[in-house]
C-alpha positions in Angstrom: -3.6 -23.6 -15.6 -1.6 -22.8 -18.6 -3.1 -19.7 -19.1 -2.3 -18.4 -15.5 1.1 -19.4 -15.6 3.8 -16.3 -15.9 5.0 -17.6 -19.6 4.9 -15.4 -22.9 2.4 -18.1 -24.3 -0.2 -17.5 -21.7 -2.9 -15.1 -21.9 -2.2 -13.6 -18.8 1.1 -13.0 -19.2 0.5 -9.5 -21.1 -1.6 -8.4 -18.8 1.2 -8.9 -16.3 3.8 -7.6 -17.9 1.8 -4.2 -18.8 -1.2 -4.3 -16.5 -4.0 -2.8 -18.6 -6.4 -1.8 -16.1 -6.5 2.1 -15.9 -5.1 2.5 -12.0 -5.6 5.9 -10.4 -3.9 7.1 -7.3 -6.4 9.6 -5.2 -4.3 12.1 -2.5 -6.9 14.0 0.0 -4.4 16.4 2.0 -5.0 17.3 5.9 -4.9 21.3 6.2 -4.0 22.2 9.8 -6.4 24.9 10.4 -5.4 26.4 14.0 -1.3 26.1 13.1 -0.5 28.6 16.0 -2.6 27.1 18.1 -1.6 23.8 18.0 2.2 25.3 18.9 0.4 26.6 22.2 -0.5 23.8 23.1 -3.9 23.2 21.7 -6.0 20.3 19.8 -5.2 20.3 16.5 -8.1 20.7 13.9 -8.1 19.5 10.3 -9.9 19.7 7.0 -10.0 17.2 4.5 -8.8 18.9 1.2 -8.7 16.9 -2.2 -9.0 14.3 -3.6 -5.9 15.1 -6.3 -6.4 12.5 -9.2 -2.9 10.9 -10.8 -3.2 8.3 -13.3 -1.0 5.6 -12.9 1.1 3.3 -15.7 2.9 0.1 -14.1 5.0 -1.8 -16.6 8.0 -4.4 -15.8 11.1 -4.0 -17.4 14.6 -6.3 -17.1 12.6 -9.0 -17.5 14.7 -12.6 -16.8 13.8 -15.8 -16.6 15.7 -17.9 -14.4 16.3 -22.4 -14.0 14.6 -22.5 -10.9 11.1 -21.4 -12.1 11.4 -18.0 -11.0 11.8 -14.3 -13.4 13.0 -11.1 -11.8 11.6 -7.9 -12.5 11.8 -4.5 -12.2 8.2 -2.4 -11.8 8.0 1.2 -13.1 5.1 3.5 -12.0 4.6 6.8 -13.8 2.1 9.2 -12.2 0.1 12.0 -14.2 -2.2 14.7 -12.8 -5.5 14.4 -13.9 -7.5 17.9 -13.7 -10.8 17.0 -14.5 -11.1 14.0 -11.9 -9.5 16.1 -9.0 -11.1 18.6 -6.7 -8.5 21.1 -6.9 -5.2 21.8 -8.5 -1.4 21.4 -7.6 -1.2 25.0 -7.1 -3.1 25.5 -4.1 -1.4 26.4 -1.3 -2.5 23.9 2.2 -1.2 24.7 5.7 0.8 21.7 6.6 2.9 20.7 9.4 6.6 21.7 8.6 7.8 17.7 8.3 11.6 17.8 8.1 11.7 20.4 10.6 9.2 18.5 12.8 10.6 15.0 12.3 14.5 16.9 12.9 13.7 17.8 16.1 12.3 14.4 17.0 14.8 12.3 16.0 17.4 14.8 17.7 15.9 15.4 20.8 18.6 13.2 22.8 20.9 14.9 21.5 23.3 17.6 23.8 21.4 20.8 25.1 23.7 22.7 23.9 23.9 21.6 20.2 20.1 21.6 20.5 20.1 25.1 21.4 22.8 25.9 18.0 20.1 23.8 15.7 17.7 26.1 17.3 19.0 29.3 16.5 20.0 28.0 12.9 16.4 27.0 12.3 15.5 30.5 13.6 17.7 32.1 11.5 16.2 30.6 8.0 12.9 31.0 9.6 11.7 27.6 10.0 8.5 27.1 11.7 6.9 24.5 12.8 4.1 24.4 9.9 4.5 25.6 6.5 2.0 27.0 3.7 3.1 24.9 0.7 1.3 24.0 -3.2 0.3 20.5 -3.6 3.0 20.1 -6.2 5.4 20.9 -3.9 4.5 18.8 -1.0 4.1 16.0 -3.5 7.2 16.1 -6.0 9.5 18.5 -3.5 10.7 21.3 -2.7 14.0 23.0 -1.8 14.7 24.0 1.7 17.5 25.4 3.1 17.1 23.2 5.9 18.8 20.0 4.3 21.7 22.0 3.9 21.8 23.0 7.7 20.9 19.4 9.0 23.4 17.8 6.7 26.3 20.2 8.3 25.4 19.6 11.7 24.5 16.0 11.8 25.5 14.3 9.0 23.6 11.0 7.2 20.5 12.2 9.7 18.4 12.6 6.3 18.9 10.9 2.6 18.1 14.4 0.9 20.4 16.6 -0.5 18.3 18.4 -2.6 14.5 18.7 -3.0 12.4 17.4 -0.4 8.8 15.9 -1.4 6.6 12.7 0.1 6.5 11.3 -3.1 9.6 12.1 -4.8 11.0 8.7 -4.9 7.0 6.7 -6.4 7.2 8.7 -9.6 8.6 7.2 -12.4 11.0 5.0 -10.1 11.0 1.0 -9.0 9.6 -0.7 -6.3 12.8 -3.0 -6.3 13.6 -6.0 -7.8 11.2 -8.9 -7.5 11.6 -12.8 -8.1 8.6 -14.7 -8.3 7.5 -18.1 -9.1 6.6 -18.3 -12.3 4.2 -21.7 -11.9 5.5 -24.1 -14.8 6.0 -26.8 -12.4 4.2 -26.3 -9.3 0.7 -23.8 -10.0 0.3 -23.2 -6.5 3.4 -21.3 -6.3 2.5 -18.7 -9.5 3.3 -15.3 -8.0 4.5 -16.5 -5.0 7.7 -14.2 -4.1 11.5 -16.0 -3.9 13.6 -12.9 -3.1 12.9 -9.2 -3.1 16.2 -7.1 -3.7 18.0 -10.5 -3.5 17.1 -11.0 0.4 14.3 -13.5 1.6 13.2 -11.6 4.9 14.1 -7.4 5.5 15.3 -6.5 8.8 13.6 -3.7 9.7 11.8 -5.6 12.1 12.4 -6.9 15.5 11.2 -10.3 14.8 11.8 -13.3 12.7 8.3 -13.2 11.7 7.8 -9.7 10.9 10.9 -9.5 8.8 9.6 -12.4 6.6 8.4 -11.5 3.3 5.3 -13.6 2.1 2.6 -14.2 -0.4 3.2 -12.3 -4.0 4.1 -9.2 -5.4 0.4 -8.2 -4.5 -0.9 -8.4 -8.6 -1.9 -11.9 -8.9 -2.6 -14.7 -6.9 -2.4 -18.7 -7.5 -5.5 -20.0 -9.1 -8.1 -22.3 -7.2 -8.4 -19.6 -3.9 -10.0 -20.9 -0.9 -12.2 -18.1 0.9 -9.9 -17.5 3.7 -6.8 -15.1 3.2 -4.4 -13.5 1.3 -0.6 -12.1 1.6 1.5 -9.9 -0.4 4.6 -8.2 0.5 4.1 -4.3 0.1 7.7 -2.2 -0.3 6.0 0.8 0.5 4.9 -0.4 3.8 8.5 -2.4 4.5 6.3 -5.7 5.5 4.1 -8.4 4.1 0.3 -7.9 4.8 -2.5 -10.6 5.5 -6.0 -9.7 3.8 -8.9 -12.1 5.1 -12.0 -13.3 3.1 -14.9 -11.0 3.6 -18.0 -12.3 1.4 -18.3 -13.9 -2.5 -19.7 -11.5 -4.7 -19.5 -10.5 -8.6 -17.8 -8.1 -10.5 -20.0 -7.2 -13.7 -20.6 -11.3 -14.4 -17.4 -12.7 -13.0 -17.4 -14.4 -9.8 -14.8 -12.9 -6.6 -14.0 -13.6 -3.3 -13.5 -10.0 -1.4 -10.8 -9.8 0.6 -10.3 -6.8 3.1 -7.9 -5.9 6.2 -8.3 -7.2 9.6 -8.8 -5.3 12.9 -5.2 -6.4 13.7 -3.3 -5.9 10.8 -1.7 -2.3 12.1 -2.5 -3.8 15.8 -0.2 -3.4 18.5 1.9 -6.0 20.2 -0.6 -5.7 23.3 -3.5 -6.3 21.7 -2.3 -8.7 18.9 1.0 -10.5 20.2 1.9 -11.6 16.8 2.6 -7.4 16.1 5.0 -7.5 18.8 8.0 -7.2 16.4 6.7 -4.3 14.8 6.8 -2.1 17.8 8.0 0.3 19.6 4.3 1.1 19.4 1.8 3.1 20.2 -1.8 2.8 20.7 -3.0 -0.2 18.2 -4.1 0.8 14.2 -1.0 2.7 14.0 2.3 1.3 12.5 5.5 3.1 13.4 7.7 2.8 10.0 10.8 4.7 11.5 12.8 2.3 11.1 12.2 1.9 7.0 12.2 5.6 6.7 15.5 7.2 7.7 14.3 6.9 11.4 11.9 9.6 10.8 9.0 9.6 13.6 6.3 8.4 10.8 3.7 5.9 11.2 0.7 4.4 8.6 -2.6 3.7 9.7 -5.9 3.3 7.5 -7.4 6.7 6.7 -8.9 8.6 9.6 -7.9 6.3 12.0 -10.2 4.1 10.8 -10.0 0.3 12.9 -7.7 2.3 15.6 -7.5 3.2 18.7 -10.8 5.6 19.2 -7.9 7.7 21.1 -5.9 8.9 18.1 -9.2 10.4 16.3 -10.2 11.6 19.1 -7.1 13.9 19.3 -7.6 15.3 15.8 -10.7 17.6 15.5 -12.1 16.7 11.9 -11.8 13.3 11.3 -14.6 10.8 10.8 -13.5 7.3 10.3 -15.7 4.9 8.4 -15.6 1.4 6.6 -17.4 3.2 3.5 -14.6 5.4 2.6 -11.9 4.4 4.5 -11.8 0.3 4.3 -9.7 -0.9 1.6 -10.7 -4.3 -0.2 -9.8 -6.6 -3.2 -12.0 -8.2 -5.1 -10.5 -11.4 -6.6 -11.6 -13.9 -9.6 -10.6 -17.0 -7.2 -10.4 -19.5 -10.2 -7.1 -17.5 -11.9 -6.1 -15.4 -8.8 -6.6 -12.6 -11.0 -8.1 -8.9 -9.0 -11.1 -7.7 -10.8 -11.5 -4.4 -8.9 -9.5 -2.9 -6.1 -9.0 -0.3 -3.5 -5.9 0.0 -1.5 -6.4 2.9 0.9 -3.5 4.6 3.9 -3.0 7.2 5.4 0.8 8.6 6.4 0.6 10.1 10.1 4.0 12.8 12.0 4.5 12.1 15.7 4.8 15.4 16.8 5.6 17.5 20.3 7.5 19.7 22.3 10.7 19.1 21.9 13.2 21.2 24.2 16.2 23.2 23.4 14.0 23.8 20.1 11.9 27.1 20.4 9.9 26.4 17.6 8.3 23.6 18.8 6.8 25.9 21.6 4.2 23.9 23.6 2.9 21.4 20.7 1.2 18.5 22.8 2.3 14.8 21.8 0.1 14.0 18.9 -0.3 11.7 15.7 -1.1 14.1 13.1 -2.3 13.0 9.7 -0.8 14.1 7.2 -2.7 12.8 3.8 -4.5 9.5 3.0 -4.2 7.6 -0.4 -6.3 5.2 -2.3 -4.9 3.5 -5.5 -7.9 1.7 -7.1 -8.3 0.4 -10.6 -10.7 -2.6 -12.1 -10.9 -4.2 -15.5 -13.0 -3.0 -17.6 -13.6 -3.2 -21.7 -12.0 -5.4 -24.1 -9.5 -6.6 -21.1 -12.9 -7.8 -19.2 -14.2 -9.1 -22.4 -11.3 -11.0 -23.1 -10.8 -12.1 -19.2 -14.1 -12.7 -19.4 -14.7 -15.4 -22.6 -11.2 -17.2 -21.7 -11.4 -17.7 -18.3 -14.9 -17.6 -16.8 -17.6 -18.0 -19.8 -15.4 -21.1 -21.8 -14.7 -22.8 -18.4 -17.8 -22.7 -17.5 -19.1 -24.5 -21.3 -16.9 -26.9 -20.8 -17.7 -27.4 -17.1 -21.8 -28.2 -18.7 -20.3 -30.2 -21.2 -18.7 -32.2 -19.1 -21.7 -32.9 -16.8 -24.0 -33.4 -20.0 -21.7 -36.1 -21.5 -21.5 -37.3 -17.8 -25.2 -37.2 -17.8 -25.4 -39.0 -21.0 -23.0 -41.7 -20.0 -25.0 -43.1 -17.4 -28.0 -44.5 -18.8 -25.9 -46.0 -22.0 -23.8 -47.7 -19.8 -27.1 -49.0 -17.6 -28.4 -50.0 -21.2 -24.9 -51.7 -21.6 -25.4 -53.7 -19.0 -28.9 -54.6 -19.2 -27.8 -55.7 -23.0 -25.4 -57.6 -21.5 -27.5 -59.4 -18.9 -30.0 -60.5 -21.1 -27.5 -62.2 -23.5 -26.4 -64.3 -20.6 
């Protein structure tokens, strides 16, 4: 118990503060293979491009320990290319849909005809189309458009961007916000637990009570003693807390774990899963629409390839083959300590696009989901971490556990002597 407890003493705190275990963050990229088809009005058809290999570093910083048995923190990730694990560089060039444009036109399409028409005409004149040819690197870590500057004049606060525009501009070397978690010195079951995130206890992205609520941990560590039936965490990137359910008992090179994977109804709709409801306006279920965490942009998250959706959405997208094998995320956790032994945490970011009109360029694009890349950050303990994990907290338990049954063993026929001694002198 002590050693699981978030306290400088223990010997899990290091491995808390710095996590250790060598995480890597694999991108595989959609390419849009028929572009000006798909603006006629065709089915869109993708290739898988990738995987692009980053190693990732975590470490907390502004560490603070507080009365009430809870320390905020502030988590840094720091991503780094890694050439020789990849299948391809950050200069290739992949046919993409054109997102800002894209999403613009969505989230404006209520707007007056006739300032549609002017956006039009602007977008025509810094020839925006509706997908763009762009490198990895730029996709990933931005790119400068002249497109914020035109959206910006013309309907101001509609994007956060005044510069470079990239999917993951804001995960490198940034905070996930700032955390306050039990820290277990007076109640063990609540190690990890989360108090506050940013200083609120529920979000309110959400239209529910429920759904804004922010549960479990940090999604690191879990309290000790684990039962095989579920787990939460509360994800930033995904603006909600997520429910993982026991799968099957297993072992990770000698230690014991409970897996832990995703449910059918964890990106649900509210039709099919009630509980979901708060999360909608949705679509059809294994699709989450995120708008409302991200600027209002038309962007949902789903598990890569559709995978547990809707056979619908797939089905719309030539080139996508959705299986548990690949696609399934899973943790794999030591259930004594709460500690993950080996992980994959897998999703996929999806545009809602169509025809929107009073905007030419989206000529006669069919309503579609369209991926637009899938990412798995996975990472397991391995080498003197493991050994160490391994001698502390599974091997010496597990002496001690023997010993105690031995002396137990031992006891019981002394003690029948005992008594039989006993008798007899009477």
């Amino acid at each position: 118990l002590q050693n699981v407890r978030i306290d400088p003493s223990s010997i899990s705190f290091q491995m808390w503060k710095d996590i250790p275990v060598p995480f890597y963050m694999s991108v595989h990229f959609f390419e849009v293979l028929n572009p000006k088809e798909v603006i006629q009005g065709a089915k869109p058809v993708v290739r898988q491009r990738g995987p692009f290999v980053y190693r990732e570093y975590r470490h907390k910083t502004n560490i603070t320990f507080h009365d009430n048995d809870t320390v905020s923190y502030l988590e840094y990730r720091s991503l780094f290319f890694q050439p020789d694990l990849s299948n391809g560089t950050e200069d290739e060039y992949i046919v993409v849909p054109n997102i800002l444009m894209l999403g613009a036109t969505v989230m404006l399409e209520n707007l007056p005809d006739l300032l549609k028409v002017l956006l039009s005409t602007a977008l025509g004149g810094l020839k925006q189309e509706a997908f763009m040819n762009r490198t990895v690197g730029e996709i990933m870590w931005g790119y400068e458009d002249p497109l914020i500057k035109v959206l910006n004049s013309f309907v101001p606060n509609l994007i956060p961007f005044k510069g470079k525009f990239g999917l993951f501009t804001d995960l490198n070397n940034t905070n996930s916000g700032l955390f306050t978690v039990n820290t277990g010195m007076k109640n063990i079951s609540q190690v990890h637990m989360v108090d506050t995130w940013n200083g609120l206890k529920k979000v309110n992205y959400w239209r529910s009570n429920q759904c804004n609520m922010i549960n479990g941990t940090a999604g690191e560590m879990w309290p000790p003693f684990m039962s095989p039936t579920s787990l939460e965490f509360y994800s930033p990137d995904a603006c909600r807390s997520m429910t993982l359910v026991y799968e099957q008992s297993g072992k990770f090179k000698g230690v014991p774990t409970y897996r832990f994977v995703a449910p059918k109804t964890l990106f649900a709709n509210g039709t099919d899963y009630p509980p979901n409801e708060g999360f909608c306006p949705c679509m059809q279920s294994g699709i989450q629409n995120v708008s409302t965490c991200r600027f209002r942009a038309p962007m949902f998250i789903s598990h890569p390839h559709f995978y547990n959706a809707d056979p619908s959405l797939a089905n719309a997208v030539e080139g996508l083959h959705p299986s548990k094998e690949q696609h399934g995320l899973f943790l794999d956790v030591h259930p004594m300590t709460g500690i993950p032994m080996n992980c994959s945490i897998k999703l996929q970011l999806n545009l809602y696009i169509k025809k929107v009109s009073g905007f030419t360029q989206t000529g006669n694009i069919k309503p579609v989901v369209l991926p637009l890349l899938w990412f798995a950050e996975s990472g397991s303990i391995e080498g003197s971490v493991l050994t160490q994990f391994y001698n502390n907290l599974v091997l010496l338990p597990s002496v001690l556990e023997y010993l105690q049954y031995t002396l137990l063993g031992l006891s019981v026929p002394l003690f029948i002597s005992a008594a039989m001694l006993m008798a007899m002198s009477k």
